[in-house]
GUVOGU-173027 format. One record per residue (C-alpha): residue in one letter; residue number from 1; x, y, z. Coordinates in nm, 4 decimals, always signed. Layout:
N
+------+-----+----------+----------+----------+
: type : seq :        X :        Y :        Z :
+------+-----+----------+----------+----------+
:    A : NUM :        X :        Y :        Z :
...
+------+-----+----------+----------+----------+
This chain:
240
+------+-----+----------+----------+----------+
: type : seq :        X :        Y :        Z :
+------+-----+----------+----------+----------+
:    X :   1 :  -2.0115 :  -2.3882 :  -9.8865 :
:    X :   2 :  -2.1896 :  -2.1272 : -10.0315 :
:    X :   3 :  -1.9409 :  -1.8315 :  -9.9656 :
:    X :   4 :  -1.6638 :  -2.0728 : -10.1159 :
:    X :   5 :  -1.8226 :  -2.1187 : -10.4598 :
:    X :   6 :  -1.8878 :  -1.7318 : -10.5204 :
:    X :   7 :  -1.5349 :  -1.6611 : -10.4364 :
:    X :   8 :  -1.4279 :  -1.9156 : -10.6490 :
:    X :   9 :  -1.6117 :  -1.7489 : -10.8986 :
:    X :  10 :  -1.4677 :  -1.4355 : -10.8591 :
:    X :  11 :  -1.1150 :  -1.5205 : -10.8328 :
:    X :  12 :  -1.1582 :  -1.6707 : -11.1659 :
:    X :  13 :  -1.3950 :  -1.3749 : -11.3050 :
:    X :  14 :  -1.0841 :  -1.1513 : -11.2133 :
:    X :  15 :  -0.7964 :  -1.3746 : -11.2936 :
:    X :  16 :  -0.9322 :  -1.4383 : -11.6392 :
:    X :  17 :  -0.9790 :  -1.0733 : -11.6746 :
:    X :  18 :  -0.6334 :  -0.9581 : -11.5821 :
:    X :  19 :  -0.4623 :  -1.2040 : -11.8181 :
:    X :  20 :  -0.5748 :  -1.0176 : -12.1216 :
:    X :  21 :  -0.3062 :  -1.0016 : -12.4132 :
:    X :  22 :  -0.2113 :  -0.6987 : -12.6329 :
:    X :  23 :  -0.3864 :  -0.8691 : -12.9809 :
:    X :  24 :  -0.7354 :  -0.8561 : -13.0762 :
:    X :  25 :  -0.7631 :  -1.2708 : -13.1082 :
:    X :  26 :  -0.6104 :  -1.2944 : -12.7276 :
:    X :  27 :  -0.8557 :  -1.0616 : -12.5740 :
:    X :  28 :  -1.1594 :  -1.2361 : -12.7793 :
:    X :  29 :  -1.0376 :  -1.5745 : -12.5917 :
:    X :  30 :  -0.9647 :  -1.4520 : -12.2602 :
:    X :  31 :  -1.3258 :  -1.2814 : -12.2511 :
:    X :  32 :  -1.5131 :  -1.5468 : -12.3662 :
:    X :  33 :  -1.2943 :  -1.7896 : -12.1284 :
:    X :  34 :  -1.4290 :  -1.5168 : -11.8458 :
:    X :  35 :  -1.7865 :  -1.4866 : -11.9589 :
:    X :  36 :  -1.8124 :  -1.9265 : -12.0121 :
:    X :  37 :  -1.5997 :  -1.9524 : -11.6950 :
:    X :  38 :  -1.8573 :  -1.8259 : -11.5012 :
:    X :  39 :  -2.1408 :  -1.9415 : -11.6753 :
:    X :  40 :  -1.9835 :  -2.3164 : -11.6270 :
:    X :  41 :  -1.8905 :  -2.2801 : -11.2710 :
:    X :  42 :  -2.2603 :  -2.1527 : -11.1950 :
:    X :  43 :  -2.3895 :  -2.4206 : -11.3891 :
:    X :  44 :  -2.1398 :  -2.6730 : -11.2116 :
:    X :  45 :  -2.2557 :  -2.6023 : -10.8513 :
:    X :  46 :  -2.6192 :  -2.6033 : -10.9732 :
:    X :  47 :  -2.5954 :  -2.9327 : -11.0794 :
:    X :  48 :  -2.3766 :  -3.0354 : -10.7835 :
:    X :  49 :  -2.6460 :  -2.9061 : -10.5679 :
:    X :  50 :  -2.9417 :  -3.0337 : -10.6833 :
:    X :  51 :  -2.8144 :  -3.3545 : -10.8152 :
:    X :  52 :  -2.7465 :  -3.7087 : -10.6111 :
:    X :  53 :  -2.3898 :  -3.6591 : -10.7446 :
:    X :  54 :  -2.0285 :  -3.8118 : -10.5968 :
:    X :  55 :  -1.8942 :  -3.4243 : -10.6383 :
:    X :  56 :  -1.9994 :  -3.1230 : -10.4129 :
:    X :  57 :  -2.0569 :  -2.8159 : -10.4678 :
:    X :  58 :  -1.6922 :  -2.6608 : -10.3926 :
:    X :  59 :  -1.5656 :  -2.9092 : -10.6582 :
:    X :  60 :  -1.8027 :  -2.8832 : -10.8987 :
:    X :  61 :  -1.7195 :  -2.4925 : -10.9769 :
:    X :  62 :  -1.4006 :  -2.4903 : -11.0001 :
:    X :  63 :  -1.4408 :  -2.7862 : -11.3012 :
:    X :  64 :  -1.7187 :  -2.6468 : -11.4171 :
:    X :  65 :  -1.5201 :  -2.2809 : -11.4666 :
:    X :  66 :  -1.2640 :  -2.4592 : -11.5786 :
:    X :  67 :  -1.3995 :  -2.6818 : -11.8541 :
:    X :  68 :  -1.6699 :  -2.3361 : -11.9626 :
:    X :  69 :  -1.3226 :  -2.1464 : -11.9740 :
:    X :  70 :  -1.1339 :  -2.3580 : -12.2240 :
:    X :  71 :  -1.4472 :  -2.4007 : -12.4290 :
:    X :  72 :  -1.5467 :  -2.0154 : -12.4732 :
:    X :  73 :  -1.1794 :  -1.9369 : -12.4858 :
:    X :  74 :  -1.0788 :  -2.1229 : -12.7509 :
:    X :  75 :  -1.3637 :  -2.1408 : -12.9931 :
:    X :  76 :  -1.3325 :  -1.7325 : -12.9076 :
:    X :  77 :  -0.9631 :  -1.7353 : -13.0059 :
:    X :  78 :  -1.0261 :  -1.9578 : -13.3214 :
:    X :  79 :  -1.3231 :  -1.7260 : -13.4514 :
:    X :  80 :  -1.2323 :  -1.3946 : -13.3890 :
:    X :  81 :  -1.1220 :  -1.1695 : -13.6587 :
:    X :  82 :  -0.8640 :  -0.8853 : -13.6905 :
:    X :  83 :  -1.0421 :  -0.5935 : -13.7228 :
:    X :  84 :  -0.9612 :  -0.4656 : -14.0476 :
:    X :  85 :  -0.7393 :  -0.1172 : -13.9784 :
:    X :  86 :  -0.9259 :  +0.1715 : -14.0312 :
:    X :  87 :  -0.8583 :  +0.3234 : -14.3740 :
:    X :  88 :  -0.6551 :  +0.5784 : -14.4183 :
:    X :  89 :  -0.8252 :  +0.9208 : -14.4616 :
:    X :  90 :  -0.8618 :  +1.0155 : -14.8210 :
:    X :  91 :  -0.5970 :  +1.2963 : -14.8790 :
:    X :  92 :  -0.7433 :  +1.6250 : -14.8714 :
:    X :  93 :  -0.7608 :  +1.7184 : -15.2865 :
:    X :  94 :  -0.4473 :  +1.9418 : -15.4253 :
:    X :  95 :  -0.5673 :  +2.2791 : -15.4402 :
:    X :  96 :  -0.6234 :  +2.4312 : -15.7899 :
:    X :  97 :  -0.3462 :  +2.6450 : -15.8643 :
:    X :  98 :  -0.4575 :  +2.9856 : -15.9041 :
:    X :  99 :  -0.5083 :  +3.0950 : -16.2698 :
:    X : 100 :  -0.1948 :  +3.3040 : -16.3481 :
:    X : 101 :  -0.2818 :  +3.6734 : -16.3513 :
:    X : 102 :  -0.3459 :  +3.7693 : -16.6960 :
:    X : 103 :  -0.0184 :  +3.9638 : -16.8959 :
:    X : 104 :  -0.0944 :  +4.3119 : -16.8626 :
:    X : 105 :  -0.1683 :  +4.4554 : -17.2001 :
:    X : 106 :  +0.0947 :  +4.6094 : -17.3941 :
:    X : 107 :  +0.0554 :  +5.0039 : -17.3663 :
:    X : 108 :  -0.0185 :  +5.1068 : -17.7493 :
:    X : 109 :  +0.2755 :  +5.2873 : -17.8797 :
:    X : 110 :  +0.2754 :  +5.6388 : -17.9212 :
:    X : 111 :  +0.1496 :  +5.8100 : -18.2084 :
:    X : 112 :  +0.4262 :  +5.9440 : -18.4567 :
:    X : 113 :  +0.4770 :  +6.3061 : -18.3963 :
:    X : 114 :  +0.2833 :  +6.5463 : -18.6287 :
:    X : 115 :  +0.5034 :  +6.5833 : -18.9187 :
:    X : 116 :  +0.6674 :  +6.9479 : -18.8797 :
:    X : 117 :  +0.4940 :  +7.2175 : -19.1369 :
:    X : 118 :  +0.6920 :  +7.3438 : -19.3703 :
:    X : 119 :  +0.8243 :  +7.7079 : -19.3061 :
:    X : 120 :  +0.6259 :  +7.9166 : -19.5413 :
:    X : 121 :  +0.7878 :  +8.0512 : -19.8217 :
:    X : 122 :  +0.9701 :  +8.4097 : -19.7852 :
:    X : 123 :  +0.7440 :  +8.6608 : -19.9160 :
:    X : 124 :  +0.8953 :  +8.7664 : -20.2424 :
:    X : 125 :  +1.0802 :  +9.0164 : -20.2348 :
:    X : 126 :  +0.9523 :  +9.3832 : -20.2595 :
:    X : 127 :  +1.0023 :  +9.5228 : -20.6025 :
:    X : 128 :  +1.2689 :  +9.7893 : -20.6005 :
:    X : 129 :  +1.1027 : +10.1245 : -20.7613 :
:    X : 130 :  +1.3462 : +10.3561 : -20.8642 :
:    X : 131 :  +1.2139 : +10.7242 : -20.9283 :
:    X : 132 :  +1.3941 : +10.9790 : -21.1524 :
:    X : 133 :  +1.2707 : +11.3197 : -21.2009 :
:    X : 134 :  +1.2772 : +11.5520 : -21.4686 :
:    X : 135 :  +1.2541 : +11.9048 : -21.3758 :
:    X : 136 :  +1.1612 : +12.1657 : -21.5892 :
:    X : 137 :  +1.4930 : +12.3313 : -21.6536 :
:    X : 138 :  +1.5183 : +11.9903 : -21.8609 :
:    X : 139 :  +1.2492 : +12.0784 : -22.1278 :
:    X : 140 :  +1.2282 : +12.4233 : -22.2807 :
:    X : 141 :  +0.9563 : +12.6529 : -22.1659 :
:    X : 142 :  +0.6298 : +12.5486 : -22.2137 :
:    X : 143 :  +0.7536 : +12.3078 : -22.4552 :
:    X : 144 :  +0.7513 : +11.9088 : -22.4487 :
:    X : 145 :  +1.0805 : +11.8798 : -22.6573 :
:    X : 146 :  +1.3560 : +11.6835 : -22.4562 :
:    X : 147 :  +1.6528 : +11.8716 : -22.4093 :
:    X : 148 :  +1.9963 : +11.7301 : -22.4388 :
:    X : 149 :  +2.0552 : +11.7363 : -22.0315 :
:    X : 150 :  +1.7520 : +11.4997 : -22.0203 :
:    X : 151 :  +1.8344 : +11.3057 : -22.2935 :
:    X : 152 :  +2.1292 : +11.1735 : -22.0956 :
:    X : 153 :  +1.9114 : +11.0829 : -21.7912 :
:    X : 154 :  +1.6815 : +10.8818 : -22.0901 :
:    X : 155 :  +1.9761 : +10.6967 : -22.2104 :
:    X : 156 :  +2.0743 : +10.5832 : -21.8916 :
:    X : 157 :  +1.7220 : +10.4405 : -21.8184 :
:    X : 158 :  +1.7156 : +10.2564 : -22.1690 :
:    X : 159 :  +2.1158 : +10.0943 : -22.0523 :
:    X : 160 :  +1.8998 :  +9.9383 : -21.7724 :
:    X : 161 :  +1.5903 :  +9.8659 : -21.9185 :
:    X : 162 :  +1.8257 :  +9.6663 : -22.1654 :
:    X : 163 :  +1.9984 :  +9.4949 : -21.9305 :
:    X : 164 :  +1.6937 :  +9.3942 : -21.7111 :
:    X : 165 :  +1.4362 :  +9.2122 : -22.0065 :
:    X : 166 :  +1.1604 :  +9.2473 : -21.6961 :
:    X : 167 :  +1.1758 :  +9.6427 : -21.5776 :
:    X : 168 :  +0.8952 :  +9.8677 : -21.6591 :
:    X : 169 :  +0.8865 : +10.2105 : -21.6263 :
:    X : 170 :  +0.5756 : +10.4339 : -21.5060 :
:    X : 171 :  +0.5404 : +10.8143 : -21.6456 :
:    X : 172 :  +0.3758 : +11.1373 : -21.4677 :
:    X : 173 :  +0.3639 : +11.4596 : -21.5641 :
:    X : 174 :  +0.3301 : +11.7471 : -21.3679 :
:    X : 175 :  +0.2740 : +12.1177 : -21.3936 :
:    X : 176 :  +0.2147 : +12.4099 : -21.1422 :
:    X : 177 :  -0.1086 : +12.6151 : -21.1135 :
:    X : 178 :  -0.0377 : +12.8745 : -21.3488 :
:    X : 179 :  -0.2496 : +12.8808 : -21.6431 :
:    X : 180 :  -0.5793 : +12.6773 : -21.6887 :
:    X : 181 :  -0.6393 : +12.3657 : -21.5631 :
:    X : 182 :  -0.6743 : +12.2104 : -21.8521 :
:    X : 183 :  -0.3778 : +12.3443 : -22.1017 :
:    X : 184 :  -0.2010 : +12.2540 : -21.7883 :
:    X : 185 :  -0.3168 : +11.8438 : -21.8415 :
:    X : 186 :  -0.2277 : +11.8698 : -22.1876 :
:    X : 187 :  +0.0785 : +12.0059 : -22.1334 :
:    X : 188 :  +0.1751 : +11.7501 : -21.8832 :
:    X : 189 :  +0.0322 : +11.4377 : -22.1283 :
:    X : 190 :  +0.2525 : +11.6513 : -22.3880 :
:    X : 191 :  +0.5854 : +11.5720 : -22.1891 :
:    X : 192 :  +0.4871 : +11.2241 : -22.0461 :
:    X : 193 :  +0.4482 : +11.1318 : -22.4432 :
:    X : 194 :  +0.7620 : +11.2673 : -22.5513 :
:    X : 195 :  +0.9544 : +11.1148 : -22.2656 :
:    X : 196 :  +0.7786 : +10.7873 : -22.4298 :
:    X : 197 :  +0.8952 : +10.8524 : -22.7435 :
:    X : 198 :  +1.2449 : +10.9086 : -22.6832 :
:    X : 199 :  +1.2528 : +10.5390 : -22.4753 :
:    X : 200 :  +1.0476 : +10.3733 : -22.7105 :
:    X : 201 :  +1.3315 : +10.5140 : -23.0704 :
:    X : 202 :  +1.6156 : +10.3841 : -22.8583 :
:    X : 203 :  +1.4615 : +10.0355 : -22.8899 :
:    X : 204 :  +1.2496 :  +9.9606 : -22.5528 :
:    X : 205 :  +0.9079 :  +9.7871 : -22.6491 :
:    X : 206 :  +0.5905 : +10.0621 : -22.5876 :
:    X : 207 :  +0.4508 :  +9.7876 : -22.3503 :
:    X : 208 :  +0.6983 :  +9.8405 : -22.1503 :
:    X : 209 :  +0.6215 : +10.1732 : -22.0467 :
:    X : 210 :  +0.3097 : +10.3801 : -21.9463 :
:    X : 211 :  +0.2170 : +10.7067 : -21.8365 :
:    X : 212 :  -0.0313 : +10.9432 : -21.7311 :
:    X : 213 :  -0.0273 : +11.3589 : -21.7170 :
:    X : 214 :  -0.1984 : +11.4689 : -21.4243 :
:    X : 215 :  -0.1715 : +11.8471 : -21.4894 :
:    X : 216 :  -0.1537 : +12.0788 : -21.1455 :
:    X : 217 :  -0.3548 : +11.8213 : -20.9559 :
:    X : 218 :  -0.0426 : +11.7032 : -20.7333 :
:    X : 219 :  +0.1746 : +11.9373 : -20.6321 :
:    X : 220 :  +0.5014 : +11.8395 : -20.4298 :
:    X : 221 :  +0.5516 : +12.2070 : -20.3412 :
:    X : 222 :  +0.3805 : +12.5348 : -20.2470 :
:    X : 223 :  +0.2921 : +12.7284 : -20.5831 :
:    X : 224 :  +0.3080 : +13.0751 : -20.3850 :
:    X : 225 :  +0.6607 : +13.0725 : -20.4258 :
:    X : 226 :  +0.8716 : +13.0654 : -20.7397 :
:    X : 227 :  +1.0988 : +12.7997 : -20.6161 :
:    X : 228 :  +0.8560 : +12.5375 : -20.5109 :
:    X : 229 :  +0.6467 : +12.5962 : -20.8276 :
:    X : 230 :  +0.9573 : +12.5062 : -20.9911 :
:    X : 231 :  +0.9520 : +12.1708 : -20.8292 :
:    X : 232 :  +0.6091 : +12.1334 : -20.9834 :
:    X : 233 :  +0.6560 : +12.1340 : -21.3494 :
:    X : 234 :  +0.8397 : +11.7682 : -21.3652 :
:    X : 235 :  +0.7812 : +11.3943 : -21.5094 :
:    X : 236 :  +0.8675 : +11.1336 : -21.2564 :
:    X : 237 :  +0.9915 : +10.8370 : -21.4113 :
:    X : 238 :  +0.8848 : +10.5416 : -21.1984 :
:    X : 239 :  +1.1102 : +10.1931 : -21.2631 :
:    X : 240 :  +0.9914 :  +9.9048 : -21.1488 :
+------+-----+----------+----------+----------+
């Protein structure tokens, strides 16, 4: 009798068991009809056994099993709960687009070129001097008085002292070594002034002319000879 009522239990222990359903609410009932199943059917052949009663044992387990099954079960079925689904994850936050790279600063803009220097003026032109030189054979000997050769040469020079307002003309007398030193001078200032005369009565302004009689003191040729002191007694005219 004994051996009957445990495999009575277990049969039902493992019959209960295998019936579970797929939802929450039918696997609540089925394991509470398990669990009061065999709580009942122990409790059935305990009273069975130790009770005066019209059932035995081997029928009191099954009913007991039975009847704890359908209690458990159902009040299990009626109060279970769906489990609430699990939430759903919190998305992951949108990364923070990455700052755009800063504009790369404008390059400055070149300086304007150095303004080109002017070209320097042309130097002025170089003054044209013109020299004209009286040689002795164009004043009388050891005189100052201007012969009529040289007063053709003078008229020329005033024609272009006329023409050009700005010319000035430089005198120099000369004379060779023979004689003293100084009657030489004066005879040299002698013919620088009568040159100056001449220029000055055919209408140029005096200002416009100077001179200076340097006597024997510059020589253009040797005063051995009778040629190159001839060369010495002269007035250079200097136009400028």
């Amino acid at each position: 009798m004994q051996k009957n009522k445990y495999l009575a239990l277990t049969a039902l222990g493992f019959f209960l068991t295998g019936c579970a359903g797929t939802t929450y609410k039918q696997k609540a009932g089925l394991t509470g009809a398990a669990i009061c199943g065999t709580a009942g059917a122990l409790a059935g052949g305990a009273v069975a056994h130790n009770t005066d009663h019209r059932l035995s044992e081997g029928q009191a387990v099954p009913i007991g099993a039975v009847a704890g099954a359908l209690i458990c079960g159902g009040l299990a079925y009626l109060l279970a709960e769906e489990p609430k689904p699990a939430p759903k994850p919190t998305p992951a936050p949108a990364p923070k687009p990455k700052p755009a790279p800063p504009a790369p600063k404008p390059k400055p803009a070149p300086p304007p070129p150095a303004p080109k220097p002017k070209p320097a003026p042309p130097p002025p032109a170089p003054k044209v001097e013109r020299t004209i030189i009286l040689d002795d054979v164009l004043f009388d000997f050891d005189k100052s008085n201007v012969k009529p050769e040289a007063a053709k040469i003078l008229d020329r020079l005033v024609a272009f002292m006329q023409e050009n307002k700005d010319s000035k003309v430089t005198l120099s007398g000369h004379t060779d070594n023979v004689g003293t030193e100084a009657y030489n001078k004066k005879l040299s200032e002698r013919r620088v002034n009568a040159v100056r005369d001449y220029v000055v009565k055919k209408g140029i302004g005096r200002g416009r002319i100077s001179g200076q009689g340097f006597g024997e003191s510059k020589p253009i040729a040797d005063n051995k000879t009778r040629d190159g002191r001839s060369k010495n007694r002269r007035v250079e005219i200097k136009v400028n």
